[in-house]
C-alpha positions as CSV (number, residue, x, y, z in Angstrom):
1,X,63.5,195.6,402.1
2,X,64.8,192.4,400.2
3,X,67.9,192.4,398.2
4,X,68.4,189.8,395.8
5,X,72.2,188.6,395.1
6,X,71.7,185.4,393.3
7,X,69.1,182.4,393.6
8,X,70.9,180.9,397.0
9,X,71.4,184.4,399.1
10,X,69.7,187.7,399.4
11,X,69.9,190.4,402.0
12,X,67.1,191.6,403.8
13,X,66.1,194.2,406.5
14,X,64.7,194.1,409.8
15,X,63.3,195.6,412.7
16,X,66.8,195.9,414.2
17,X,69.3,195.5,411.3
18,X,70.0,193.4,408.5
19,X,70.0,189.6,407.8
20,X,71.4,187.3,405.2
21,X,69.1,184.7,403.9
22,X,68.8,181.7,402.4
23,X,66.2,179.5,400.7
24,X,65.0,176.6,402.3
25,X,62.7,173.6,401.5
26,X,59.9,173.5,403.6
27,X,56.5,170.9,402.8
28,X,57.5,171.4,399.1
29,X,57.9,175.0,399.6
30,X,61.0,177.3,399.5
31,X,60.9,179.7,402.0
32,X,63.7,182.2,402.8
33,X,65.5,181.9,406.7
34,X,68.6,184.2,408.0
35,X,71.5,182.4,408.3
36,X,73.2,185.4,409.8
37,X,72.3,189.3,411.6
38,X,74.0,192.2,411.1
39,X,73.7,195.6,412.5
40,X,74.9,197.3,408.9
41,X,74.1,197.0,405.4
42,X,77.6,197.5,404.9
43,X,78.8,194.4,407.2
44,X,76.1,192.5,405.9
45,X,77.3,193.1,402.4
46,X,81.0,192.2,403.5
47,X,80.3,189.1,405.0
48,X,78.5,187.5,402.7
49,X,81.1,188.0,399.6
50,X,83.6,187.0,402.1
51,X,80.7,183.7,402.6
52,X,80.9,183.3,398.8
53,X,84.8,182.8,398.2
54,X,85.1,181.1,401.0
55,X,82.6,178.6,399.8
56,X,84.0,178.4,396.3
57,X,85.7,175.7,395.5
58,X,89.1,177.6,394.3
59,X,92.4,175.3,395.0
60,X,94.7,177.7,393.9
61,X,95.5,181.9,394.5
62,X,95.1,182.1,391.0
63,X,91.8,180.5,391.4
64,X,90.8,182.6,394.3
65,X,91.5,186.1,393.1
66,X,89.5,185.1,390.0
67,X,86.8,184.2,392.1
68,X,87.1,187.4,394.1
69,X,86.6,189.2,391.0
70,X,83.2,186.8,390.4
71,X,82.2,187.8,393.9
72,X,82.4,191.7,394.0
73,X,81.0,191.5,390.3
74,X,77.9,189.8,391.5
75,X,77.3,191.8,394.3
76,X,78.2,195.4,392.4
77,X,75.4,193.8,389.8
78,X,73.0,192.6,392.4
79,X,73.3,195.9,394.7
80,X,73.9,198.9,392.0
81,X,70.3,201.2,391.7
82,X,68.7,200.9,388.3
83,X,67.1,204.0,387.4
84,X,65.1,204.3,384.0
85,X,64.7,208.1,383.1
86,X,61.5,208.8,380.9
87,X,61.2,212.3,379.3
88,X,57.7,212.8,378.0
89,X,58.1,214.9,374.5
């Protein structure tokens, strides 16, 4: 399974867990490499918005709840199912 969050992260299972990932340039090519393991979706989820403020380049706390906000917003977007409901007439 491969969970897209944005164009620089997605999470992804594995035999034993789940893995955050990152594309890479490889020979011209992107290819996709875990940066970190988890053993829950849950802590996998976690760490990386936690990843993502920390990263950001907020000065202030005013700054940082804001991008808190951007954070858990991206990741509700990125993670929420999408269902589309046809009812044949």
């Amino acid at each position: 399974m491969k969970l897209p969050i944005d164009n620089k992260h997605r999470i992804s299972s594995y035999k034993y867990g789940w893995q955050i990932e990152m594309p890479r340039q490889k020979q011209g090519k992107t290819k996709w490499e875990p940066v970190s393991y988890y053993t829950s979706l849950e802590n996998a989820v976690n760490s990386l918005g936690h990843r993502l403020v920390r990263e950001s380049r907020a000065d202030t706390l005013t700054e940082a709840l804001a991008e808190i906000d951007r954070v858990s917003a991206t990741l509700s977007r990125a993670l929420s199912p999408q269902f589309k409901v046809e009812v044949d007439r």
